[in-house]
N, C-alpha and C positions, 0 to 999 in steps of 0.2 A: 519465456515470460514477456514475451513483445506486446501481449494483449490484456498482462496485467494492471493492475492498477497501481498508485505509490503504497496502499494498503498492503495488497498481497508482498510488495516489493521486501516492506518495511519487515511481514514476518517472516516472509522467506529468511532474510537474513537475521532475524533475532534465533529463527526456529535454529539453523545451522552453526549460530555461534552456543548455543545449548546444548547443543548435539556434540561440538567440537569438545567441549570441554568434557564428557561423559566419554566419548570415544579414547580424546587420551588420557585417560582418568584422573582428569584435575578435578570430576565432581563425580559420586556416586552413580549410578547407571537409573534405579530406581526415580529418584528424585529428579533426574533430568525430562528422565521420562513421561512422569507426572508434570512437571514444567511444563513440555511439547504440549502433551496431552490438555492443557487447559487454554496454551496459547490459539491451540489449532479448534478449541471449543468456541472460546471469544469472538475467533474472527468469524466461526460459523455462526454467531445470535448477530453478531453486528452486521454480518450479511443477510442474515433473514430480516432483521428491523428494516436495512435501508430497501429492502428489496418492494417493503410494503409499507414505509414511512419515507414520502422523496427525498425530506427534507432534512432529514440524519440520511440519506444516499447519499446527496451532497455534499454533505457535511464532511461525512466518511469519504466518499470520492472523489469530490472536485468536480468540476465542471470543462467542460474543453471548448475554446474562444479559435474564432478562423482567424490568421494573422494574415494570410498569404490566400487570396481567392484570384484565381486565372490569371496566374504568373503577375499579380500585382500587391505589394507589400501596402497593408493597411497601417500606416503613420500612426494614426490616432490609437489605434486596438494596441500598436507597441508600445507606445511610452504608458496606455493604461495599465499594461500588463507587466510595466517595468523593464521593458526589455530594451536591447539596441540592435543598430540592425547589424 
């Protein structure tokens, strides 16, 4: 998952903890299923929208800022980004 994004991240682990609770039968098998199955619907419309609307891409994925360009730490890009070094 090194090339995912915090999207996929977020339902990776919603998908598994839906999954977990069906596996040990703290919820029906049927309905978890259904669950999966809608979660793994959504992120597929919200990936086709962002894929041809940039602006819900962004939204949805974030954007990525250079902090560190040839071994030299950008001050100003840090504390924009809220960061420390």
């Amino acid at each position: 998952m090194g090339g995912a994004t915090v999207f996929d991240v977020i339902l990776g682990i919603i998908v598994g903890l839906v999954a977990s609770r069906a596996i040990t039968g703290n919820a029906p098998l049927l309905p978890a299923s259904g669950a999966i199955a809608v979660l793994v619907g959504l992120h597929w419309s919200f990936s086709a929208i962002a894929v041809r609307w940039r602006v819900f891409g962004k939204l949805i994925k974030g954007t990525s800022e250079v902090i560190i360009s040839d071994g030299q730490i950008d001050l100003d890009r840090l504390r924009e980004e809220h960061m420390s070094e």
